[in-house]
N, C-alpha and C positions, 0 to 999 in steps of 0.2 A: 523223587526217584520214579525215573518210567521201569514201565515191564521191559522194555531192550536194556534198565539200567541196570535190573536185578537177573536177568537173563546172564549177561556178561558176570555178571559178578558169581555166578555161581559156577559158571564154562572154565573162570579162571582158579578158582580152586580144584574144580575136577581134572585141571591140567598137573595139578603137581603129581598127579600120579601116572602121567602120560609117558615118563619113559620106561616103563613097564608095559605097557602096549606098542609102541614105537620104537620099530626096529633100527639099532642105529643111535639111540636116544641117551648114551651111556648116562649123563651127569643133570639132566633134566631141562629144565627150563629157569630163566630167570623169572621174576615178577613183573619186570617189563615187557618180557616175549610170550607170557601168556596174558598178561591183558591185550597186547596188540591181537594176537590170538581169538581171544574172544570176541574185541571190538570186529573184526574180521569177519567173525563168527556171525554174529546179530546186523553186520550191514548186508551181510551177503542173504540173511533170511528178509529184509527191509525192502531189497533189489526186489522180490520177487512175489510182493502183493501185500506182506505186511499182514497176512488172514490173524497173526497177533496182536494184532493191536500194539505192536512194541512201545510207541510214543504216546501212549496212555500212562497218564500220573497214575500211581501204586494211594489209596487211600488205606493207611491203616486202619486196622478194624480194635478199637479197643489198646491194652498193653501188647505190647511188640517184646517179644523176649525170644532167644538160639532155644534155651528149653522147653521142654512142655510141662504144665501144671504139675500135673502129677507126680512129678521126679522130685 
């Protein structure tokens, strides 16, 4: 997984709550129009010098887990 692959993956769930911002937007988005959305999202940031590194591999650090320790 590159950083443009985790990039996208995140843009695409902060889209389920887009028609709450997006005037117009009554019934939301499918899962295919917010991935395309996103993918959209990280080539148009790629077009423009890339200062992220987006096509940099993600090395995991250790266990990988949604929670944190402490929970």
């Amino acid at each position: 997984m590159t950083r443009g692959d985790l990039l996208a993956h995140s843009i695409t769930y902060a889209l389920i709550r887009a028609r709450k911002i997006v005037r117009g937007l009554y019934y939301g988005l499918s899962e295919a129009e917010r991935q395309a959305v996103a993918s959209a999202a990280v080539d148009e940031l790629r077009r423009h010098g890339d200062s992220w590194n987006l096509d940099e591999e993600i090395v995991p650090k250790g266990e990988v887990h949604s929670t944190p320790k402490g929970y």
